[in-house]
MOPAC internal coordinates of N, CA, C and O (Angstrom, degrees):
PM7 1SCF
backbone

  N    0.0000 0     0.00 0     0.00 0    0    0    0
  C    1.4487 1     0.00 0     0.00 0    1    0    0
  C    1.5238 1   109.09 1     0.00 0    2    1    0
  O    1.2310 1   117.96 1   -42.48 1    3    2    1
  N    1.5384 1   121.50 1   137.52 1    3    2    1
  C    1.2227 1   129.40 1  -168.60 1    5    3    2
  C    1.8733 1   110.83 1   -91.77 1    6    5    3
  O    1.2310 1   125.46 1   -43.31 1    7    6    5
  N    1.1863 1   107.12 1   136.69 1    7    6    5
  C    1.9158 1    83.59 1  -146.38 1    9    7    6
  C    2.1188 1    73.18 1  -121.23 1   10    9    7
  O    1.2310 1   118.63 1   -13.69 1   11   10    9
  N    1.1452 1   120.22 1   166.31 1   11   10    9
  C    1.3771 1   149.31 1   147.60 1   13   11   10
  C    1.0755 1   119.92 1   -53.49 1   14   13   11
  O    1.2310 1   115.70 1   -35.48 1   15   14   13
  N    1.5878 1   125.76 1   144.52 1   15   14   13
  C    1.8542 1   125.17 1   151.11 1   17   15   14
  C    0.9998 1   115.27 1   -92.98 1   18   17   15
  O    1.2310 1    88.33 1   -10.70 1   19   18   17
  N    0.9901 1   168.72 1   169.30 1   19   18   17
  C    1.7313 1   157.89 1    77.71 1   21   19   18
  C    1.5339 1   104.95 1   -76.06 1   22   21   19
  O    1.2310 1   138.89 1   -76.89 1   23   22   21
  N    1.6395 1    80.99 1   103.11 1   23   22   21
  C    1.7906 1   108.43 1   171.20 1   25   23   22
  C    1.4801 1   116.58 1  -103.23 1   26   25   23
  O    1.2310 1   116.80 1   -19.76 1   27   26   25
  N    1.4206 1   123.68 1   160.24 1   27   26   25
  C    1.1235 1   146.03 1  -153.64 1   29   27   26
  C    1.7150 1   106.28 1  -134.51 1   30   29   27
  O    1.2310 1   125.69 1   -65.97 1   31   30   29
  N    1.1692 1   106.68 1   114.03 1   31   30   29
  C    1.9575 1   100.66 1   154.51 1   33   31   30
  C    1.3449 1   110.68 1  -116.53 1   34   33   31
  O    1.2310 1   109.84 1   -26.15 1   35   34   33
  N    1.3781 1   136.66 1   153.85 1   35   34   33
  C    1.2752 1   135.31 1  -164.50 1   37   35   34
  C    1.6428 1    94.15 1  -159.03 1   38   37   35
  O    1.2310 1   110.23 1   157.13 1   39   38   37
  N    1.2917 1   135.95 1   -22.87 1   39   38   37
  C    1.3497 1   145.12 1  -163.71 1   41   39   38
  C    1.5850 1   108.57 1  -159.58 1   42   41   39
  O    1.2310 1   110.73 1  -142.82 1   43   42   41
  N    1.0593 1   135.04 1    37.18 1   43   42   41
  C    1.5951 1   116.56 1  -177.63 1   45   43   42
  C    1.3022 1   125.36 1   120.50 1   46   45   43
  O    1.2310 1   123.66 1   117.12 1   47   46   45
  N    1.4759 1   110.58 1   -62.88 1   47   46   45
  C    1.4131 1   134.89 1   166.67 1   49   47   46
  C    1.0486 1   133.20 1  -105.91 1   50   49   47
  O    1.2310 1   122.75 1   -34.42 1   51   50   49
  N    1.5497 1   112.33 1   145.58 1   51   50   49
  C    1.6065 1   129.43 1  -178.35 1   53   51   50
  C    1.9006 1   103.17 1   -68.85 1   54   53   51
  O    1.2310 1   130.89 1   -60.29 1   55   54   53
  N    1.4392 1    96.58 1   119.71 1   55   54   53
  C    1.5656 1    87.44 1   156.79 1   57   55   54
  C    1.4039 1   112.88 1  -134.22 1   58   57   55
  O    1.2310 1   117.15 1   -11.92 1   59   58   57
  N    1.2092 1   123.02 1   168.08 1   59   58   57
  C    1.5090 1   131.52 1  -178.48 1   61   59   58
  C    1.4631 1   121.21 1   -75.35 1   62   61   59
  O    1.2310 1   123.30 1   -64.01 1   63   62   61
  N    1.1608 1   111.28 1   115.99 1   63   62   61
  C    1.2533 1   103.93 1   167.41 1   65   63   62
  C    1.5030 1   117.29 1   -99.18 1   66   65   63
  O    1.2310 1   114.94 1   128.75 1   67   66   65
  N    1.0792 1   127.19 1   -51.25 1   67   66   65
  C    1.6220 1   123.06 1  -169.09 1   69   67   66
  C    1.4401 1    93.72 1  -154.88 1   70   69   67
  O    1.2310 1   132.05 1   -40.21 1   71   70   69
  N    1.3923 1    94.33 1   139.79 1   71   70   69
  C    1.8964 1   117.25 1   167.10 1   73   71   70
  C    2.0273 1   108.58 1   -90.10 1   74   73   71
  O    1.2310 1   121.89 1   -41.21 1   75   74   73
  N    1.1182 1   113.99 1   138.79 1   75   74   73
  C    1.5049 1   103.73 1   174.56 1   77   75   74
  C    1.5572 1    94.60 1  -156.73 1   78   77   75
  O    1.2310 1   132.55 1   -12.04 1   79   78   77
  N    1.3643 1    93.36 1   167.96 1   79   78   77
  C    2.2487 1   104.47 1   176.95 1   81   79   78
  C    1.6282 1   108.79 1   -54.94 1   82   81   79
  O    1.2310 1   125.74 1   -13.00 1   83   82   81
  N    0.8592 1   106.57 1   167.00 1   83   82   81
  C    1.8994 1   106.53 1   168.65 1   85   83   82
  C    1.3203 1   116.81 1   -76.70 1   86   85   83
  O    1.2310 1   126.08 1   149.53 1   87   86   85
  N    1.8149 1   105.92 1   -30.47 1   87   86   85
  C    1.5125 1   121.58 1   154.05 1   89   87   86
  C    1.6128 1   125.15 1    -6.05 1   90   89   87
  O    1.2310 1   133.00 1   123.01 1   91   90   89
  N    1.8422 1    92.48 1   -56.99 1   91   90   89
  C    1.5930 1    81.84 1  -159.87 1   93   91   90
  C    2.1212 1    97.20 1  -134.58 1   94   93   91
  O    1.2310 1   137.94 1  -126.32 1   95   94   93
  N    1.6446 1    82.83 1    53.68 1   95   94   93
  C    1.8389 1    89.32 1   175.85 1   97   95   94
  C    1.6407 1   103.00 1   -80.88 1   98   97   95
  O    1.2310 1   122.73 1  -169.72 1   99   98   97
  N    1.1140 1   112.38 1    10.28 1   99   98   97
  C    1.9554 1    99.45 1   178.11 1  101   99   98
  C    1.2358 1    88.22 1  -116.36 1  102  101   99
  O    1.2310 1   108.39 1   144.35 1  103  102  101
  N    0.9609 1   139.30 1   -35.65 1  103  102  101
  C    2.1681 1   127.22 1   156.38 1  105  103  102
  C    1.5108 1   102.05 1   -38.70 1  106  105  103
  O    1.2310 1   120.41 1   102.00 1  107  106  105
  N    1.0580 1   116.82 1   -78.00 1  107  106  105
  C    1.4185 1   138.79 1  -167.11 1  109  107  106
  C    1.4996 1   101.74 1   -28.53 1  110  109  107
  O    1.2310 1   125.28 1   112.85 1  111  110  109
  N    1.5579 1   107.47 1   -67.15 1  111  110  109
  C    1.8871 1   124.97 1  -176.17 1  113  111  110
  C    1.2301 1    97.98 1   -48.07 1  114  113  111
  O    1.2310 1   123.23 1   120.51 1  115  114  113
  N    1.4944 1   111.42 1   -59.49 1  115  114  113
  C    1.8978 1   116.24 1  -162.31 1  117  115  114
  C    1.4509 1    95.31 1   -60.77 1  118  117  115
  O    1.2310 1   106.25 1   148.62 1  119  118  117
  N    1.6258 1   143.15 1   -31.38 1  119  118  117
  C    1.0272 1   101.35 1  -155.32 1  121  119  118
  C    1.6394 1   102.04 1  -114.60 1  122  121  119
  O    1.2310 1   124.23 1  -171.98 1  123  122  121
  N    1.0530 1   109.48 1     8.02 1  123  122  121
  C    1.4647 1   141.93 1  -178.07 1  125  123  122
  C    1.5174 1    99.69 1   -57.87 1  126  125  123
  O    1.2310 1   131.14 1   110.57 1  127  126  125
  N    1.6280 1    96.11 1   -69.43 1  127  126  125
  C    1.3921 1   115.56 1   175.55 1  129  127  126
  C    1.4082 1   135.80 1   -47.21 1  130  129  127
  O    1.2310 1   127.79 1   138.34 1  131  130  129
  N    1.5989 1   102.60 1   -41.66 1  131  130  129
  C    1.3058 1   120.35 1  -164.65 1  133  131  130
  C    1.7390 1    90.39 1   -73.70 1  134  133  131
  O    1.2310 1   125.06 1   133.03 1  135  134  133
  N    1.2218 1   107.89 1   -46.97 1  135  134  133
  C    2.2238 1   115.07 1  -165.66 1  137  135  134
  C    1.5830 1    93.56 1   -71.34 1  138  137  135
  O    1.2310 1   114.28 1   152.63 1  139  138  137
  N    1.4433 1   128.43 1   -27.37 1  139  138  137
  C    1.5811 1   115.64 1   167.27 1  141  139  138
  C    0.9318 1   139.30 1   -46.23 1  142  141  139
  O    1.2310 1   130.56 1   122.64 1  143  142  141
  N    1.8266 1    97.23 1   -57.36 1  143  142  141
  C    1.4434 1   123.69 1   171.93 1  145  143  142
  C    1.6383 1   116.63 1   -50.70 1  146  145  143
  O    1.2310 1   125.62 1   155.94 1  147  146  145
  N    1.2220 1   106.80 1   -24.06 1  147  146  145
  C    1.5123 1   107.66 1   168.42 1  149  147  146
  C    1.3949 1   131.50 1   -60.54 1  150  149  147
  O    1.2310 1   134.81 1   132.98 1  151  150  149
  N    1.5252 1    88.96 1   -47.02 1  151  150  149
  C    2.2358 1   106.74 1  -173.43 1  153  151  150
  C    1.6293 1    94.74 1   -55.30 1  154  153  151
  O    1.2310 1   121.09 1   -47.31 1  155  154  153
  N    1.5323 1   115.52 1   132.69 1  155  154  153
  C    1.4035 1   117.54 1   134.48 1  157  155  154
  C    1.5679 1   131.19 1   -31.64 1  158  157  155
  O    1.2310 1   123.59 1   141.39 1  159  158  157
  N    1.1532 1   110.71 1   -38.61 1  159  158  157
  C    1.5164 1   121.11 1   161.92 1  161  159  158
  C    1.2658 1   133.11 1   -82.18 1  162  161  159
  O    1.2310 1   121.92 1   -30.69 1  163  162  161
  N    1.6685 1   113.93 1   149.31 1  163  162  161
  C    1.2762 1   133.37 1  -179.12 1  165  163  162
  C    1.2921 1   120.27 1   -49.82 1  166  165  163
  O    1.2310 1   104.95 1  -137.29 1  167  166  165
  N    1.2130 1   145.44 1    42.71 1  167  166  165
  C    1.4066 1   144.43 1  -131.03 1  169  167  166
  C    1.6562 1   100.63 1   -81.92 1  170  169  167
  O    1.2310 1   114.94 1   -14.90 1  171  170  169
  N    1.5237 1   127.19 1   165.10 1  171  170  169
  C    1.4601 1   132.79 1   157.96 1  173  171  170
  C    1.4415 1   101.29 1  -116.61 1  174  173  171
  O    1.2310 1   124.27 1   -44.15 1  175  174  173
  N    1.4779 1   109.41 1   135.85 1  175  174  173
  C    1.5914 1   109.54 1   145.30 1  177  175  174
  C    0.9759 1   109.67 1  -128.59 1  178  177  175
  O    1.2310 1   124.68 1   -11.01 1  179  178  177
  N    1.7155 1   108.63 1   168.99 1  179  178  177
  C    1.6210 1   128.96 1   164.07 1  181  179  178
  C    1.6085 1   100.67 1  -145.85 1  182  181  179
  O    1.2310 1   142.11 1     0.87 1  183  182  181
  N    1.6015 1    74.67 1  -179.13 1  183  182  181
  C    1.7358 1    85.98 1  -172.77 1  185  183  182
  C    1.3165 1    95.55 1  -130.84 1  186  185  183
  O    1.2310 1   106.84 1   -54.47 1  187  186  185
  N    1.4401 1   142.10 1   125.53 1  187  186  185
  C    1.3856 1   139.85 1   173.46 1  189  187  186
  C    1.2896 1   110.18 1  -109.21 1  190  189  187
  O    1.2310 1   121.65 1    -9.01 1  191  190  189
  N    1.5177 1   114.44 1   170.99 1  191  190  189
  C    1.5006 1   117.50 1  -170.92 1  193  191  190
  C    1.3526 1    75.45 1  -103.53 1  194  193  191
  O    1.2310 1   134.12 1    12.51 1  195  194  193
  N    1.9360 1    90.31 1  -167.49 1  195  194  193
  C    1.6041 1   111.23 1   177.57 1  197  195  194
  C    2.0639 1   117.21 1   -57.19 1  198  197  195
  O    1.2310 1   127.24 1   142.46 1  199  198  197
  N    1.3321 1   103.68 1   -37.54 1  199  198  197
  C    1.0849 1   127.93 1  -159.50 1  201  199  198
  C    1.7048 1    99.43 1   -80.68 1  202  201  199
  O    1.2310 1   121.23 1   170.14 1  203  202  201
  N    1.6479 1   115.25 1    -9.86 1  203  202  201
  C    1.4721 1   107.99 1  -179.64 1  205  203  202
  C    1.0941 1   115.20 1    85.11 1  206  205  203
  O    1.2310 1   121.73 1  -169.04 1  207  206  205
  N    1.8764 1   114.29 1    10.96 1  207  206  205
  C    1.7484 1   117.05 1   179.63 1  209  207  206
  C    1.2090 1   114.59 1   -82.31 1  210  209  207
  O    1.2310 1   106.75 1   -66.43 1  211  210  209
  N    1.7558 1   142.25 1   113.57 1  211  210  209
  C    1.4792 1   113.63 1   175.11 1  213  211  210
  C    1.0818 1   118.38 1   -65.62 1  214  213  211
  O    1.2310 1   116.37 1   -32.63 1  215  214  213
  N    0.8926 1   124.51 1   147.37 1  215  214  213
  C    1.5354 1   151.46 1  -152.42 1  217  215  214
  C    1.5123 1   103.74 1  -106.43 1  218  217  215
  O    1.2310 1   118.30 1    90.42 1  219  218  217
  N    1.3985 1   120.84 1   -89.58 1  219  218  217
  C    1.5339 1   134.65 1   148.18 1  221  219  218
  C    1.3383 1   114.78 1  -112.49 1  222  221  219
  O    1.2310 1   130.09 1   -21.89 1  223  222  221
  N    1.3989 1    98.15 1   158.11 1  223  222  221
  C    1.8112 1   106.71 1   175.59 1  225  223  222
  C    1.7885 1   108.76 1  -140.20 1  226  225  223
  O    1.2310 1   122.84 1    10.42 1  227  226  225
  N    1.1259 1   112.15 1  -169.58 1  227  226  225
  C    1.3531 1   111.53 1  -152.78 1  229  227  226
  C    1.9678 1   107.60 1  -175.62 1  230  229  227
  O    1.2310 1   122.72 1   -58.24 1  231  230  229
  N    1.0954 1   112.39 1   121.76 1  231  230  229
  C    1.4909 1   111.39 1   171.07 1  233  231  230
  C    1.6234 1   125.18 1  -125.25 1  234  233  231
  O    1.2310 1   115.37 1   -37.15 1  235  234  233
  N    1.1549 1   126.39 1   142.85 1  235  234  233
  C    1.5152 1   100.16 1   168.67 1  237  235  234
  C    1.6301 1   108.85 1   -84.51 1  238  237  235
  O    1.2310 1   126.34 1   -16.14 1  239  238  237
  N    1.7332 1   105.41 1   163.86 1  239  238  237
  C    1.5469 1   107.73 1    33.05 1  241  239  238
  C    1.4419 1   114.90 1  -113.03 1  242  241  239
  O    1.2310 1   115.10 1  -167.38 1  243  242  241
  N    0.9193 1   126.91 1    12.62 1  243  242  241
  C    1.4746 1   149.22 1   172.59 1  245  243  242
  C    1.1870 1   125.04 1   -86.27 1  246  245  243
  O    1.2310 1   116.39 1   147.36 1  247  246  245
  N    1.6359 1   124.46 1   -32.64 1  247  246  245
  C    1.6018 1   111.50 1   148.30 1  249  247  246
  C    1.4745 1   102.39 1    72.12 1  250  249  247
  O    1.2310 1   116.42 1  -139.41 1  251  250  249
  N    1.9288 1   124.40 1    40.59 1  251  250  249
  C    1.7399 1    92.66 1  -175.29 1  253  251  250
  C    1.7770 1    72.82 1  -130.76 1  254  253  251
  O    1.2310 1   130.76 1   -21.85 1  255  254  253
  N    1.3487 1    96.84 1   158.15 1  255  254  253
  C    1.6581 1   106.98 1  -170.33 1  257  255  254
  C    1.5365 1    88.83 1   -92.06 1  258  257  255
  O    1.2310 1   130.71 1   -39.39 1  259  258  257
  N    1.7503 1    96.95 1   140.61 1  259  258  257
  C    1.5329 1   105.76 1   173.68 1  261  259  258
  C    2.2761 1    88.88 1  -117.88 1  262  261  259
  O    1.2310 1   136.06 1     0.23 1  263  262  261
  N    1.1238 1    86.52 1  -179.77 1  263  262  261
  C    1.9829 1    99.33 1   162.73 1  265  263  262
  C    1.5273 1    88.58 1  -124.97 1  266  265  263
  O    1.2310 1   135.58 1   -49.29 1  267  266  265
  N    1.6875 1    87.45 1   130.71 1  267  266  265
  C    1.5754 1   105.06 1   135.29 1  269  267  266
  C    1.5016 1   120.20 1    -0.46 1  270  269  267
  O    1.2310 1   119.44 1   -70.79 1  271  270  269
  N    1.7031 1   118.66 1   109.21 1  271  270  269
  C    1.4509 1   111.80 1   175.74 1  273  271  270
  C    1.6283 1   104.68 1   -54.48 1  274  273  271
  O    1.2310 1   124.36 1   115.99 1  275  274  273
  N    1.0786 1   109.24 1   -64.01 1  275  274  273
  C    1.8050 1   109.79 1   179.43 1  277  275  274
  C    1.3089 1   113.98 1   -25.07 1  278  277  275
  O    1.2310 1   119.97 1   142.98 1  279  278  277
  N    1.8734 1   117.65 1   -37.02 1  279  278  277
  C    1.4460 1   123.67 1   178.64 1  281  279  278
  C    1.8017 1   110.56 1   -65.65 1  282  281  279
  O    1.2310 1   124.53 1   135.67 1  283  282  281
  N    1.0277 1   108.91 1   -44.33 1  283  282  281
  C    1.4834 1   107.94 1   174.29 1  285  283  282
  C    1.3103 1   129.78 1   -52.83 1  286  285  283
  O    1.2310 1   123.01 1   -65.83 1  287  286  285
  N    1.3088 1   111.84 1   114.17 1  287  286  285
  C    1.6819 1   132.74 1  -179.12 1  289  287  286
  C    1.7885 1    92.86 1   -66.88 1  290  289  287
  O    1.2310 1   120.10 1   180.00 1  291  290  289

């Protein structure tokens, strides 16, 4: 089964936070977002597949998921 990342930058680097199904990547974003909006800091996320592709990403202070320009049809 092909599982999700939800990664974290806070300083530089990507780290892992949690693996989940592809099932439930709009849980994942919403709640991703909501625990961002908290940090004092500028945070980045993404969401990668198995393969390490981002998928969507996200920065504050605005926190709204874009895709990959390359992803755009």
């Amino acid at each position: 089964m092909s599982l999700f990342t939800l990664q974290v930058n806070d300083s530089g680097s990507w780290r892992n936070v949690m693996k989940f199904k592809p099932v439930f990547v709009a849980e994942a974003k919403m709640q991703a977002q909501r625990l961002a909006s908290l940090s004092y800091q500028k945070l980045k996320l993404r969401i990668i597949d198995a393969e390490s592709t981002v998928v969507v990403y996200c920065e504050g202070p605005e926190y709204v998921w874009k895709a990959p320009e390359w992803r755009v049809l």
